[in-house]
Every structure is written in structure tokens, then in C-alpha cells.
C-alpha positions in Angstrom: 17.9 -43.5 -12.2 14.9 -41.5 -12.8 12.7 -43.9 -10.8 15.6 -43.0 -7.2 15.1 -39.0 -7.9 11.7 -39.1 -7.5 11.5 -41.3 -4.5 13.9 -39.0 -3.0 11.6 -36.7 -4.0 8.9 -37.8 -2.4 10.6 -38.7 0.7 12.4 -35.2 1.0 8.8 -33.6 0.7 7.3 -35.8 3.2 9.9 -35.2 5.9 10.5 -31.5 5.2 8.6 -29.4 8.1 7.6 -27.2 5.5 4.2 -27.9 5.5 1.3 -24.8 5.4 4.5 -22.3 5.0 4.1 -20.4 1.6 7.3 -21.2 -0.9 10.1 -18.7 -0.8 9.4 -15.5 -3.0 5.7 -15.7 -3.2 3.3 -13.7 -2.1 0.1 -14.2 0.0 -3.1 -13.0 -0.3 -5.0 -11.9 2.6 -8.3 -13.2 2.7 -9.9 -10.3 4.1 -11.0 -8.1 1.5 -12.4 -10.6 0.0 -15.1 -11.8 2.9 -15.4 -7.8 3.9 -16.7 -7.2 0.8 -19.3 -10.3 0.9 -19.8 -8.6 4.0 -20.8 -5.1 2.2 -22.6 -7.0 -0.7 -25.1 -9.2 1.8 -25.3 -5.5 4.1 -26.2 -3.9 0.5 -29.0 -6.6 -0.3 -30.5 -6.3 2.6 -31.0 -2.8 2.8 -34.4 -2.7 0.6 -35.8 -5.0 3.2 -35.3 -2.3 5.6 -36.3 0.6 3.6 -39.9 -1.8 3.0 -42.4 -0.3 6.0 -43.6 1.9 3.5 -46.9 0.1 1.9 -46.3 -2.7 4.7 -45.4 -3.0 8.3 -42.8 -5.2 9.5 -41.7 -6.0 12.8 -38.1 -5.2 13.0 -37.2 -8.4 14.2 -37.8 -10.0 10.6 -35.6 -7.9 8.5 -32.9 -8.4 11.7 -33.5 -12.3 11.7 -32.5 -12.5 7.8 -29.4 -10.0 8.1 -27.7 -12.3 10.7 -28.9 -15.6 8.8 -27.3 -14.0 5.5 -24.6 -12.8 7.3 -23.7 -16.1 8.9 -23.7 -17.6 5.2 -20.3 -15.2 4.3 
């Protein structure tokens, strides 16, 4: 009777309205530390582009332009 268990199983699981709800007792992480700090590391690697205008001059369009476009990749 192996075989009936797991088609109840299966059909059990696929009617339940449990779906996208975390099991009972666990824990979920929130996702947001995690993209603020990709947010803080793309903000960090950008900041030599900005301290640059020392032996050249930049518009400060550029180093704007590729702050948003790395910022959009997060």
C-alpha cells in the first residue's frame, strides 16, 4: 500500500491552499539586508569614480549615469 500513501500524498499537497505560506515553526528571512547591503557595496565602488576630477575632469553626468545603471543591476 505504499504506492495509495503517496498518491494521497500527492493529491493532499496539490489541493491544500498552502501554497507560498512558510511551514509551521520556521523562520523567514527578510530579504532586505541582503539587497541594502549590495546597495552599500555598488554606493562603495562607485565612490572612487567620484573622487576622480583630480588629474581629469569629468562631467558629473558620467559618474551619475553609471551609479544608477549599477544601481539598477541590485
Amino acid at each position: 500500500m505504499l504506492f495509495g500513501d503517496g498518491i494521497y500524498f500527492a493529491r493532499r499537497l496539490a489541493t491544500s491552499n498552502t501554497v507560498g505560506k512558510p511551514a509551521p515553526g520556521t523562520r523567514l528571512k527578510n530579504p532586505l539586508r541582503k539587497m541594502l547591503l549590495r546597495t552599500l557595496l555598488v554606493v562603495l565602488a562607485m565612490v572612487p569614480v567620484f573622487a576622480l576630477p583630480y588629474p581629469f575632469e569629468l562631467d558629473l553626468f558620467i559618474p551619475l549615469l553609471m551609479l544608477l545603471f549599477a544601481l539598477a543591476t541590485v
